[in-house]
mmCIF file as gemmi writes it, N, C-alpha and C atoms, coordinates in Angstrom:
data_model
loop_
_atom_site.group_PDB
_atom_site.id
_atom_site.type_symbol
_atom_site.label_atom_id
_atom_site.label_alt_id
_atom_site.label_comp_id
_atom_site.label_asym_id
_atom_site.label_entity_id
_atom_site.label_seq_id
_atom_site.pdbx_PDB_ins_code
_atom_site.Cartn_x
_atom_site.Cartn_y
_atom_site.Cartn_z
_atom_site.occupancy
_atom_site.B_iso_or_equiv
_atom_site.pdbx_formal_charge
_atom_site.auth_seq_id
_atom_site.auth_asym_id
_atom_site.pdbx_PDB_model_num
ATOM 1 N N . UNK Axp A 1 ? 5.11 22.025 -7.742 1 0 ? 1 A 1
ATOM 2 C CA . UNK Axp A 1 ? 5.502 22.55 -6.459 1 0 ? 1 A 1
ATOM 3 C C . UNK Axp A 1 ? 4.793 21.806 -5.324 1 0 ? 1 A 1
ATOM 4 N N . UNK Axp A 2 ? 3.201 21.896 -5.851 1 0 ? 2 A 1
ATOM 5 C CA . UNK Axp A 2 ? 2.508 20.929 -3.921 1 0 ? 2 A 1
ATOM 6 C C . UNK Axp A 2 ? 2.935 19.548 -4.872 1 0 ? 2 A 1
ATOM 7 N N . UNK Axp A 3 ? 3.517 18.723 -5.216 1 0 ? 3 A 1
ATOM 8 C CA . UNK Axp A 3 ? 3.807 17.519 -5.21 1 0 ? 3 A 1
ATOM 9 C C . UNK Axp A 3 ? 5.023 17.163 -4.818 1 0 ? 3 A 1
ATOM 10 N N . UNK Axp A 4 ? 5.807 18.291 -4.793 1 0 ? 4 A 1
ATOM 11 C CA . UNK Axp A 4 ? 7.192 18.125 -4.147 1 0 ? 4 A 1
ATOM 12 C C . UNK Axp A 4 ? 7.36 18.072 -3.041 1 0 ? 4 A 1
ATOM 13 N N . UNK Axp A 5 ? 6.67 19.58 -2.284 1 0 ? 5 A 1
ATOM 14 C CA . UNK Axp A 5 ? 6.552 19.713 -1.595 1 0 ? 5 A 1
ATOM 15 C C . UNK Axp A 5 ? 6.16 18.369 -0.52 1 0 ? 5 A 1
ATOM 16 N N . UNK Axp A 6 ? 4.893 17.712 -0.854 1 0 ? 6 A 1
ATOM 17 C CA . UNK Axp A 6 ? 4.12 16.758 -0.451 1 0 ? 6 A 1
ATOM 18 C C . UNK Axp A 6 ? 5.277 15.259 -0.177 1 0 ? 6 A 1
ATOM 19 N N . UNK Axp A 7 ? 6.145 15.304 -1.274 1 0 ? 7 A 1
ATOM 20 C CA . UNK Axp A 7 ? 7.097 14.038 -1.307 1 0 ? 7 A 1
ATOM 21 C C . UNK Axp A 7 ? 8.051 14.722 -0.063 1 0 ? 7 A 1
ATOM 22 N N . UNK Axp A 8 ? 8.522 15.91 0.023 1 0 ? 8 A 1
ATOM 23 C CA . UNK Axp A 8 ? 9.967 16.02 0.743 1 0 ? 8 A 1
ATOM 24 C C . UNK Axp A 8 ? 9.158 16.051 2.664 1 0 ? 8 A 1
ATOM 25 N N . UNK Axp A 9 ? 8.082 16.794 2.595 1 0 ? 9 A 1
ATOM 26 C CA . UNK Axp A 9 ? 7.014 16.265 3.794 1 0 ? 9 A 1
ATOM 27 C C . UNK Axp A 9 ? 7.213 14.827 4.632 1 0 ? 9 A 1
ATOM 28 N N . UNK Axp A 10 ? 6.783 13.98 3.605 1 0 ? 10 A 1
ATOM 29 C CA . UNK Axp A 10 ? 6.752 12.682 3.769 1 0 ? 10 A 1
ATOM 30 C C . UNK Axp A 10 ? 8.243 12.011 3.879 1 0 ? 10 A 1
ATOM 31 N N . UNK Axp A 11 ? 9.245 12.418 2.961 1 0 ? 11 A 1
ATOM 32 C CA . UNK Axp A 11 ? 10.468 11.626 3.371 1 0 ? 11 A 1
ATOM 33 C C . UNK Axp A 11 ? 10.987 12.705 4.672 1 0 ? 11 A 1
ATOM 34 N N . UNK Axp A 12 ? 10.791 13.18 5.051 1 0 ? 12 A 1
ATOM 35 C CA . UNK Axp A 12 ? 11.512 13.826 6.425 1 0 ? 12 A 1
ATOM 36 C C . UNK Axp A 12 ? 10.673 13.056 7.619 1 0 ? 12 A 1
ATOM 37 N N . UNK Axp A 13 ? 9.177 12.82 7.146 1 0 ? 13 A 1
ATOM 38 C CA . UNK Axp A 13 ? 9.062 11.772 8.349 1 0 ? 13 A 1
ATOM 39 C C . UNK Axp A 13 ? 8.925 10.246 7.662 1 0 ? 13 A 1
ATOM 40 N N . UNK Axp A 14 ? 10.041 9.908 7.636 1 0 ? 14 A 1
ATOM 41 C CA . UNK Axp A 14 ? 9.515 8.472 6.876 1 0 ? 14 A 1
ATOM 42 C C . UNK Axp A 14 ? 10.183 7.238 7.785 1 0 ? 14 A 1
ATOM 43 N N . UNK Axp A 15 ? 10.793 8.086 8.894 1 0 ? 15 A 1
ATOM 44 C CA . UNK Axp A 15 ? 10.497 7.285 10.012 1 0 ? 15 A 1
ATOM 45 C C . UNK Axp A 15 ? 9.482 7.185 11.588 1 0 ? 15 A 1
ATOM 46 N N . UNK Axp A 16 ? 8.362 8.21 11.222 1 0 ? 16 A 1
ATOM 47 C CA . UNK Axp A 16 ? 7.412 8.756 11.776 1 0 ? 16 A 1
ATOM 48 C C . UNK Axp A 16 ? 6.196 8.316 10.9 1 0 ? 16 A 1
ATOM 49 N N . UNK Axp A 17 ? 5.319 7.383 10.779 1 0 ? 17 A 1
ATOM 50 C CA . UNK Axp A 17 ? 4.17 7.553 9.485 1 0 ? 17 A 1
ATOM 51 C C . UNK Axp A 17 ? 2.957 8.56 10.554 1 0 ? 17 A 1
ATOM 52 N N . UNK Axp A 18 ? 3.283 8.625 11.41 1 0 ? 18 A 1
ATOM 53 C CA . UNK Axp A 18 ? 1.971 9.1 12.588 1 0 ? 18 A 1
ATOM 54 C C . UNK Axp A 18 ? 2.132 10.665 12.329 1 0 ? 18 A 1
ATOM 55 N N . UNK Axp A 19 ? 3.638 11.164 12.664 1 0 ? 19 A 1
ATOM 56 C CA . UNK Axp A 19 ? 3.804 12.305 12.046 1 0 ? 19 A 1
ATOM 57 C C . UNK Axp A 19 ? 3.365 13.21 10.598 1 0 ? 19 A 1
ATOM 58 N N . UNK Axp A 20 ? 3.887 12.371 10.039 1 0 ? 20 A 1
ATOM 59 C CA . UNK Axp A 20 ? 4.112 12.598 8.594 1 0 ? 20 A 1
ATOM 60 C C . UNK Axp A 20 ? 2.23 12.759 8.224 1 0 ? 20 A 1
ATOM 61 N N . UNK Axp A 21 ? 1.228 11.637 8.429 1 0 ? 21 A 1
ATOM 62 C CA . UNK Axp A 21 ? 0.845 11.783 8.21 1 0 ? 21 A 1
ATOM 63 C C . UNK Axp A 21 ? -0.208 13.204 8.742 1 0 ? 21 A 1
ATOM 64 N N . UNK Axp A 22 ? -0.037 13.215 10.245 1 0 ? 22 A 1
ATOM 65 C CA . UNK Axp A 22 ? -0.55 14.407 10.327 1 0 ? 22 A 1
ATOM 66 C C . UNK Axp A 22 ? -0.189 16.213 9.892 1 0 ? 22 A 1
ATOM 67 N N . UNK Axp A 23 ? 1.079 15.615 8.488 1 0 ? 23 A 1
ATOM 68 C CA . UNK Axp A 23 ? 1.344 16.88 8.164 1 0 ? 23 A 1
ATOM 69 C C . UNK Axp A 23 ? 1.022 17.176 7.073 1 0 ? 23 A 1
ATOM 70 N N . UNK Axp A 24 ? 0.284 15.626 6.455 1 0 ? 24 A 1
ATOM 71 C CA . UNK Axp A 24 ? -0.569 15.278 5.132 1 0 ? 24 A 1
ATOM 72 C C . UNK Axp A 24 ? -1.852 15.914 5.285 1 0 ? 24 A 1
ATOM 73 N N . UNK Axp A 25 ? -2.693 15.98 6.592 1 0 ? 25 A 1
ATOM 74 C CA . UNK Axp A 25 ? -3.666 16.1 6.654 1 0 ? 25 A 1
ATOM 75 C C . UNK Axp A 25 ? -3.911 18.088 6.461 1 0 ? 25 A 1
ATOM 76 N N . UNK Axp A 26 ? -2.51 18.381 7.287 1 0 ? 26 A 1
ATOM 77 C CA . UNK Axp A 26 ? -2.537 20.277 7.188 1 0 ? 26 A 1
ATOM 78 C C . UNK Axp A 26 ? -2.217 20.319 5.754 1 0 ? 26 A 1
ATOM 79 N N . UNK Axp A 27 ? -1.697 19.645 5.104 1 0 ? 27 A 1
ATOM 80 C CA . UNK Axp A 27 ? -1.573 19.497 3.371 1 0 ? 27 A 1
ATOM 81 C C . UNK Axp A 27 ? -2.599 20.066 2.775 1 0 ? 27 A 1
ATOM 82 N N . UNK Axp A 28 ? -3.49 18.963 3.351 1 0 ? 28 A 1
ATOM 83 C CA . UNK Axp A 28 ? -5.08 18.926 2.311 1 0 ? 28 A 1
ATOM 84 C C . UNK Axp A 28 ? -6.139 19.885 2.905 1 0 ? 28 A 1
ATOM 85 N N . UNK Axp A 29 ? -5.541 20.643 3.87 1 0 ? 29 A 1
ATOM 86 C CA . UNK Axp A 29 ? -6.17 22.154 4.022 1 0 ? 29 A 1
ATOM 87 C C . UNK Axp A 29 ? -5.716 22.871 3.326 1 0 ? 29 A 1
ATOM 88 N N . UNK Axp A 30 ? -4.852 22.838 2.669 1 0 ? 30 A 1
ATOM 89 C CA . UNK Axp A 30 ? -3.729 23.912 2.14 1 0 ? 30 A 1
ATOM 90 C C . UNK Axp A 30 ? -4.786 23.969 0.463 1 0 ? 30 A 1
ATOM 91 N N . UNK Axp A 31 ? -4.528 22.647 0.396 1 0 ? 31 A 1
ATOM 92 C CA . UNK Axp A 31 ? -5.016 22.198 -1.13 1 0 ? 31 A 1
ATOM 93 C C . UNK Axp A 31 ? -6.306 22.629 -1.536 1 0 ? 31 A 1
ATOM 94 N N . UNK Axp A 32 ? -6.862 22.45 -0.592 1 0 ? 32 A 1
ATOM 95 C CA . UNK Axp A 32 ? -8.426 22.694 -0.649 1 0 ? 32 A 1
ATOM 96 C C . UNK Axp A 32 ? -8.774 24.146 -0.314 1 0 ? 32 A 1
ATOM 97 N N . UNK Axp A 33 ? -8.026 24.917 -0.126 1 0 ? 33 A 1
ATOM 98 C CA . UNK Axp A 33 ? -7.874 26.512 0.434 1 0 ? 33 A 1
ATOM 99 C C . UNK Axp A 33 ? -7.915 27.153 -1.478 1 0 ? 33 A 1
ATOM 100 N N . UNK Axp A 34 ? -6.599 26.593 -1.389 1 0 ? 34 A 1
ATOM 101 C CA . UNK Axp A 34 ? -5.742 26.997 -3.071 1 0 ? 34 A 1
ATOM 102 C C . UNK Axp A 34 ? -6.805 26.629 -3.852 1 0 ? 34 A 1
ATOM 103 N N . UNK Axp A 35 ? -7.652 25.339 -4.049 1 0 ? 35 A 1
ATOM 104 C CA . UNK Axp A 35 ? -8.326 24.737 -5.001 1 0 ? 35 A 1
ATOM 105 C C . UNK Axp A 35 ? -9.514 25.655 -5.231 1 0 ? 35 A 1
ATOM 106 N N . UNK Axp A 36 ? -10.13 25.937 -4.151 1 0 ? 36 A 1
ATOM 107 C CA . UNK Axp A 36 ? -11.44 26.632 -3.89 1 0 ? 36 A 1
ATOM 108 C C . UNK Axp A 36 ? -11.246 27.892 -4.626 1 0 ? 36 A 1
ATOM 109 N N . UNK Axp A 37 ? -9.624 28.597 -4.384 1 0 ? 37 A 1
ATOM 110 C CA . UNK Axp A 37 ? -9.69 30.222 -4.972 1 0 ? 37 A 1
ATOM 111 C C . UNK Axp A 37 ? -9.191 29.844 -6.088 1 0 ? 37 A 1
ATOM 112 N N . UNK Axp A 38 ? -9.199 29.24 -7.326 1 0 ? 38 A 1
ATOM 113 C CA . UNK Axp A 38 ? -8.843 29.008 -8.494 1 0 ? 38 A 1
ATOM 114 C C . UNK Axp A 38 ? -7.086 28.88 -8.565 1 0 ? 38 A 1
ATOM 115 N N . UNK Axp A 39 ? -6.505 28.331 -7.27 1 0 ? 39 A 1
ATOM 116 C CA . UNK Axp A 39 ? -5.371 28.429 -7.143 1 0 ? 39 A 1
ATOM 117 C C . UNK Axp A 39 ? -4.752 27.381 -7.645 1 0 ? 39 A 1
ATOM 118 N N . UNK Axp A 40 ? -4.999 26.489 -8.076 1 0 ? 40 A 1
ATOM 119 C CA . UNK Axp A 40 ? -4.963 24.763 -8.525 1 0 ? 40 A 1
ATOM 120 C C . UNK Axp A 40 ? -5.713 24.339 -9.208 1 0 ? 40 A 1
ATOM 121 N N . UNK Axp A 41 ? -5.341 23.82 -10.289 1 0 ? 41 A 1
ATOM 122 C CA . UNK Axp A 41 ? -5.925 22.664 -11.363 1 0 ? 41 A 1
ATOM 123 C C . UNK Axp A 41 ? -6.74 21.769 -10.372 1 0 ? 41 A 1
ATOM 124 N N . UNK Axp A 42 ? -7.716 21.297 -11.353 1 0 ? 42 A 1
ATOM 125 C CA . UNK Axp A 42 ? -8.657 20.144 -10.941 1 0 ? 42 A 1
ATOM 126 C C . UNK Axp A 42 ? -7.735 18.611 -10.809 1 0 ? 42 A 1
ATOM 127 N N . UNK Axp A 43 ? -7.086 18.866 -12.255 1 0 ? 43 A 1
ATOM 128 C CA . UNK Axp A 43 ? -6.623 17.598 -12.13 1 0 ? 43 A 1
ATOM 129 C C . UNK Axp A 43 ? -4.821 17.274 -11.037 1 0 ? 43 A 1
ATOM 130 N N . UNK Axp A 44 ? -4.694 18.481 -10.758 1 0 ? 44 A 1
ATOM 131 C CA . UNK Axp A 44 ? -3.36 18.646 -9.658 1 0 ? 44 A 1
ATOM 132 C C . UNK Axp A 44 ? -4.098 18.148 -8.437 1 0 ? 44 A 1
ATOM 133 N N . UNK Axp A 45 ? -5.317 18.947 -8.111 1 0 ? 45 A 1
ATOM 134 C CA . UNK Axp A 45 ? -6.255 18.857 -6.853 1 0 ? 45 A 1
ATOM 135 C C . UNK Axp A 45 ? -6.406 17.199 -6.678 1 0 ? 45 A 1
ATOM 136 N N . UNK Axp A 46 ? -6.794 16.786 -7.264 1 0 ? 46 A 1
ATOM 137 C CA . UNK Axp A 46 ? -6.969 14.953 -7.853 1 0 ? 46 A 1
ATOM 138 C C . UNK Axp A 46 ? -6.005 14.306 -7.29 1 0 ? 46 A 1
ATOM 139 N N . UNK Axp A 47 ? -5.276 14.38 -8.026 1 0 ? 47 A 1
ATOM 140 C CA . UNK Axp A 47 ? -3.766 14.003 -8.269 1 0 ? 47 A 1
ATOM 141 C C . UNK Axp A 47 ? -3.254 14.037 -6.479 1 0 ? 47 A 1
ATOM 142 N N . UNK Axp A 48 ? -3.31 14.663 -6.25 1 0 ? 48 A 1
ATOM 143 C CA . UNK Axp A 48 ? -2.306 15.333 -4.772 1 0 ? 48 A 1
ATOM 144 C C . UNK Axp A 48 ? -3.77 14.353 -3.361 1 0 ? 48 A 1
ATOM 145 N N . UNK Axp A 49 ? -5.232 14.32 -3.745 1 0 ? 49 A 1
ATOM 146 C CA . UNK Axp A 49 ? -6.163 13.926 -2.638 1 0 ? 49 A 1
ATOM 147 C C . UNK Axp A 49 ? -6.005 12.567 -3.077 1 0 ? 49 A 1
ATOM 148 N N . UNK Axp A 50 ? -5.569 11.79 -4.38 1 0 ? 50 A 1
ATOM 149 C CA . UNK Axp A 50 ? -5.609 10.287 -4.601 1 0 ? 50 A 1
ATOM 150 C C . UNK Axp A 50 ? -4.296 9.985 -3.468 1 0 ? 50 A 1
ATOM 151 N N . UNK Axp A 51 ? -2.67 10.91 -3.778 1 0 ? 51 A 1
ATOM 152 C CA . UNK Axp A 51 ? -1.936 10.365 -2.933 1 0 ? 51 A 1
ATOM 153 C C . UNK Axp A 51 ? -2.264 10.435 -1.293 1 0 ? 51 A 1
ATOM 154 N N . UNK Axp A 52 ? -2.606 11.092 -1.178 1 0 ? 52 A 1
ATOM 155 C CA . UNK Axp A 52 ? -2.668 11.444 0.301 1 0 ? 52 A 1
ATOM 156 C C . UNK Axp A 52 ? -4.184 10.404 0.81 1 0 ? 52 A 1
ATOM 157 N N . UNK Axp A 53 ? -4.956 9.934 0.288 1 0 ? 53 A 1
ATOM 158 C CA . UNK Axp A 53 ? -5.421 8.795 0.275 1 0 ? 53 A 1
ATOM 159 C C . UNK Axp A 53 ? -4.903 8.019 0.731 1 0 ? 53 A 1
ATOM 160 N N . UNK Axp A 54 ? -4.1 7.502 0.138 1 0 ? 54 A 1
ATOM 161 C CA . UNK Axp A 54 ? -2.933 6.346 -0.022 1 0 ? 54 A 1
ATOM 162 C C . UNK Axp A 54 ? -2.325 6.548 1.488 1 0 ? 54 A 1
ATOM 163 N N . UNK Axp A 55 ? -1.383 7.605 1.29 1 0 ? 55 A 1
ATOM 164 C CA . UNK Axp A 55 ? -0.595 7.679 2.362 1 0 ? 55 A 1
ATOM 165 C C . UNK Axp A 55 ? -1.131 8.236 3.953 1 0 ? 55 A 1
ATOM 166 N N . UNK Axp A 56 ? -2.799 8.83 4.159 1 0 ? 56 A 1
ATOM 167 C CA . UNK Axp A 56 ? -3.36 8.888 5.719 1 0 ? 56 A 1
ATOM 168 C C . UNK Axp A 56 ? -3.981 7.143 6.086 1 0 ? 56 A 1
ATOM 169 N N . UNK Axp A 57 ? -4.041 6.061 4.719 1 0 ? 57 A 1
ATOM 170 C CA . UNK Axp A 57 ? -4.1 5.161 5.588 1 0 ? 57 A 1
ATOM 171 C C . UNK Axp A 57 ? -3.169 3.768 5.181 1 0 ? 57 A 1
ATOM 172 N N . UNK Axp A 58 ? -2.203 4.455 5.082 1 0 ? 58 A 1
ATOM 173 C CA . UNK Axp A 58 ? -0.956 3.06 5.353 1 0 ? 58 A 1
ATOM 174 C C . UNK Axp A 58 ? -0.678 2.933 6.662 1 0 ? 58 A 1
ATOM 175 N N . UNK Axp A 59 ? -0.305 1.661 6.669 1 0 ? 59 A 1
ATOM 176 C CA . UNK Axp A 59 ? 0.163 1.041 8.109 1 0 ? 59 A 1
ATOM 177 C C . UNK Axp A 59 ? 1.711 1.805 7.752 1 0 ? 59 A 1
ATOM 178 N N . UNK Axp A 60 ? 2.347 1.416 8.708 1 0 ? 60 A 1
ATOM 179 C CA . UNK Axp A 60 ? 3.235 2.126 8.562 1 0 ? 60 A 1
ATOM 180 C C . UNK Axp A 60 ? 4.833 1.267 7.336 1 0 ? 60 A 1
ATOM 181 N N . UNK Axp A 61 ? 4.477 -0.053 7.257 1 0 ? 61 A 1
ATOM 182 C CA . UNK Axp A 61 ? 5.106 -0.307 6.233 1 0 ? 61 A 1
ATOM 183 C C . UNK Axp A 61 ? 4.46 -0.288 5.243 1 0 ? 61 A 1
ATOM 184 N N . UNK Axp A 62 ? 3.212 0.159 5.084 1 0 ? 62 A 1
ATOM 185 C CA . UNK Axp A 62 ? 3.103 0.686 3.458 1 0 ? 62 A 1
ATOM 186 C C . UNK Axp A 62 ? 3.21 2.109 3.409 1 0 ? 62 A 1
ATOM 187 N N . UNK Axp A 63 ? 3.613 2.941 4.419 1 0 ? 63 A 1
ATOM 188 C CA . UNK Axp A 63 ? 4.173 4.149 4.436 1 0 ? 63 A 1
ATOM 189 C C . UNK Axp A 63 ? 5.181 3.822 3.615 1 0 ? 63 A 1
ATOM 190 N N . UNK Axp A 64 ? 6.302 3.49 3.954 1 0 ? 64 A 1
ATOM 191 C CA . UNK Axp A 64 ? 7.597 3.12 3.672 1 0 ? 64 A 1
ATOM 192 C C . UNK Axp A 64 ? 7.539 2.644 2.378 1 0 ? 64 A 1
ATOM 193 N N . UNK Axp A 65 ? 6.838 1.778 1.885 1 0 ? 65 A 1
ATOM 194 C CA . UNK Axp A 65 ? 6.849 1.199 0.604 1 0 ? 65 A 1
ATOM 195 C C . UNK Axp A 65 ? 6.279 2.329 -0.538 1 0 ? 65 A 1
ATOM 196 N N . UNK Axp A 66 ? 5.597 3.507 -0.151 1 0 ? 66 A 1
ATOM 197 C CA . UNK Axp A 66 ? 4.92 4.393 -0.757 1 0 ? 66 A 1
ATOM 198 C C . UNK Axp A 66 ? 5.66 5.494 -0.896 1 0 ? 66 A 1
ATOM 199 N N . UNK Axp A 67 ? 6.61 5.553 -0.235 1 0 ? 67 A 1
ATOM 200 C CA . UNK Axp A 67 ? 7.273 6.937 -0.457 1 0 ? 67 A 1
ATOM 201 C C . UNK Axp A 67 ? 9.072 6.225 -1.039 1 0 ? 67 A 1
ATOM 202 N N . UNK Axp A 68 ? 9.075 4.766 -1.158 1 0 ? 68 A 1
ATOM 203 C CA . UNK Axp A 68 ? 9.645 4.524 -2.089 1 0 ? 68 A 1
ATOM 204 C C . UNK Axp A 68 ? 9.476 4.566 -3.709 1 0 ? 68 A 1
ATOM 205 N N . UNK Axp A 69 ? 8.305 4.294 -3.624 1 0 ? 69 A 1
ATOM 206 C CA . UNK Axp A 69 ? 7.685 4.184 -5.308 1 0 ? 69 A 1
ATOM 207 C C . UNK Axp A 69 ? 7.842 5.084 -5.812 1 0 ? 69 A 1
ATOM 208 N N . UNK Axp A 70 ? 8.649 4.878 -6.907 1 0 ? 70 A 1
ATOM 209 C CA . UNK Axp A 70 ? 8.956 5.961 -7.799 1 0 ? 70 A 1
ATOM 210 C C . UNK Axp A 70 ? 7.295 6.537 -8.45 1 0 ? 70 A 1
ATOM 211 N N . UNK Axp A 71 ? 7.051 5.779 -9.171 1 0 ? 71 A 1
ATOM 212 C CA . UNK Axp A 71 ? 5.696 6.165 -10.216 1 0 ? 71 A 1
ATOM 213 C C . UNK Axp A 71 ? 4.825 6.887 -9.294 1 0 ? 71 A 1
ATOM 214 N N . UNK Axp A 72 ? 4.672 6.602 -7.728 1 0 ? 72 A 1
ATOM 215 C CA . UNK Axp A 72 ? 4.08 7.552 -6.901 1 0 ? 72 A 1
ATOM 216 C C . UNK Axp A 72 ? 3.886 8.852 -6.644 1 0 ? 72 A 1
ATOM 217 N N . UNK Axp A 73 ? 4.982 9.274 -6.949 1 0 ? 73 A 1
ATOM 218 C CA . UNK Axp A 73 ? 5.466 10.183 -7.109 1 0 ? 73 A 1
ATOM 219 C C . UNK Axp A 73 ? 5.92 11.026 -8.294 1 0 ? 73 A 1
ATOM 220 N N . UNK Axp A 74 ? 5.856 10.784 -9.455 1 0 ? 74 A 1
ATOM 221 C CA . UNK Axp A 74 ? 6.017 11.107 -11.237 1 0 ? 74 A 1
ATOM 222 C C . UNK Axp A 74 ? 4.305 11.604 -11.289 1 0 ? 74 A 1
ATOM 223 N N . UNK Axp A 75 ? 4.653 13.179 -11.609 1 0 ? 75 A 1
ATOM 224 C CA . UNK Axp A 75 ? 3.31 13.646 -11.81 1 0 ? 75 A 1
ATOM 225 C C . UNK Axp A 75 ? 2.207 13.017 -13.12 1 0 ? 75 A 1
ATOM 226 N N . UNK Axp A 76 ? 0.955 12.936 -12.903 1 0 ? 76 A 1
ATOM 227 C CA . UNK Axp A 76 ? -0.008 12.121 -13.44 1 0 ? 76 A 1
ATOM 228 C C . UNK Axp A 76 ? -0.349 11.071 -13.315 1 0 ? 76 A 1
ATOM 229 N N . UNK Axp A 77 ? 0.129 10.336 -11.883 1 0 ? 77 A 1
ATOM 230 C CA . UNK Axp A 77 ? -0.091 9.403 -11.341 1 0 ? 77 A 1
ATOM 231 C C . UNK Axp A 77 ? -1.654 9.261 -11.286 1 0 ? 77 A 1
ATOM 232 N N . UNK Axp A 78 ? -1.82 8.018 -11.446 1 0 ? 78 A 1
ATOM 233 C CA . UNK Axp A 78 ? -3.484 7.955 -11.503 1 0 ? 78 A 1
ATOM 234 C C . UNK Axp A 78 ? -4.077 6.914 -10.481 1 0 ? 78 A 1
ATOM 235 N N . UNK Axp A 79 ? -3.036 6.442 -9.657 1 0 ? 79 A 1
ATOM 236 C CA . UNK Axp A 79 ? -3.444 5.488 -8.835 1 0 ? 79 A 1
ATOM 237 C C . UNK Axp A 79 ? -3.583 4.04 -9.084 1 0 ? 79 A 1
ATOM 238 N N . UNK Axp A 80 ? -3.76 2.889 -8.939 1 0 ? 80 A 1
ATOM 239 C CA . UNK Axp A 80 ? -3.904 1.468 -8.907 1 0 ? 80 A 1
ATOM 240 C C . UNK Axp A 80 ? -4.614 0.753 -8.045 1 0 ? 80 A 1
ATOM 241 N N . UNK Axp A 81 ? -4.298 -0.653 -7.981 1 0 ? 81 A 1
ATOM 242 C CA . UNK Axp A 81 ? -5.018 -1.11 -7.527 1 0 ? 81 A 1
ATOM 243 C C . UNK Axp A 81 ? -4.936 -0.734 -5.675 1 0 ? 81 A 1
ATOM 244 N N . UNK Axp A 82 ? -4.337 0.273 -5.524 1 0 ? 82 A 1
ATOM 245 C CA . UNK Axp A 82 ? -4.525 0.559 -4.074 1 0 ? 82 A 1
ATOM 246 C C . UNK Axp A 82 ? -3.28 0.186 -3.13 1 0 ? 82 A 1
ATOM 247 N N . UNK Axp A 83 ? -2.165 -0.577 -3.785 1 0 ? 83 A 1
ATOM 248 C CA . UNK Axp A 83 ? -1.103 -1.037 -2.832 1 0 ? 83 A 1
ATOM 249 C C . UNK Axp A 83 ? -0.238 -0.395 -3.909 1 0 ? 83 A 1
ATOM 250 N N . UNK Axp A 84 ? 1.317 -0.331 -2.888 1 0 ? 84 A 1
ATOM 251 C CA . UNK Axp A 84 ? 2.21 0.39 -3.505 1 0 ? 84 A 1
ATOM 252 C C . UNK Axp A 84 ? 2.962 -0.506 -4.172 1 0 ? 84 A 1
ATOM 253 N N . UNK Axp A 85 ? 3.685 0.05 -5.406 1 0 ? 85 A 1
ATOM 254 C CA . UNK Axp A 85 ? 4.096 -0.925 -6.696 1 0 ? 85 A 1
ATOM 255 C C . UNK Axp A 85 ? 5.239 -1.968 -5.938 1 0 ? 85 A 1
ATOM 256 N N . UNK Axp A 86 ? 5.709 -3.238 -5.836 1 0 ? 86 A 1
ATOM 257 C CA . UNK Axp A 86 ? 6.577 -4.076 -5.276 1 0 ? 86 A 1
ATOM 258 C C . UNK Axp A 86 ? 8.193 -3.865 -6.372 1 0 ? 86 A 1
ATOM 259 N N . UNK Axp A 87 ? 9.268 -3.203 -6.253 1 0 ? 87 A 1
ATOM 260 C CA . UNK Axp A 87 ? 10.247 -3.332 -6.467 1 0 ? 87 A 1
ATOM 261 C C . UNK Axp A 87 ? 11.531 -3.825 -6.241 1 0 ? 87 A 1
């Protein structure tokens, strides 16, 4: 659910990265609210602060390239070398 959530966020501003991302950031209040009251897995909690990593500091075409990536988005993503996969 917060990973969906988190993807459909991001493609509604995915011509905004300034937006979008400041709706990443009320995200990871959300996350960290839920996480704290046993509301979320450790490894969901992970999972959801690695992307949003990613996506509060893309320029704005690696916005775009990030919310293309499929594997970005396929839960258990574990992250890479830090740029989004080239397809």
């Amino acid at each position: 659910m917060w990973l969906i959530e988190l993807q459909e966020i991001c493609e509604k501003e995915y011509q905004n990265p300034a937006a979008g991302q400041a709706l990443v950031r009320e995200m990871q209040i959300e996350w960290n609210e839920a996480h704290s009251r046993g509301e979320m897995s450790d490894e969901l909690f992970q999972g959801l602060d690695r992307r949003a990593f990613r996506l509060l500091r893309a320029t704005p075409e690696e916005w775009l390239r990030w919310l293309d990536d499929i594997e970005f988005w396929k839960p258990g993503w574990r992250g890479d070398d830090g740029t989004p996969n080239a397809e």
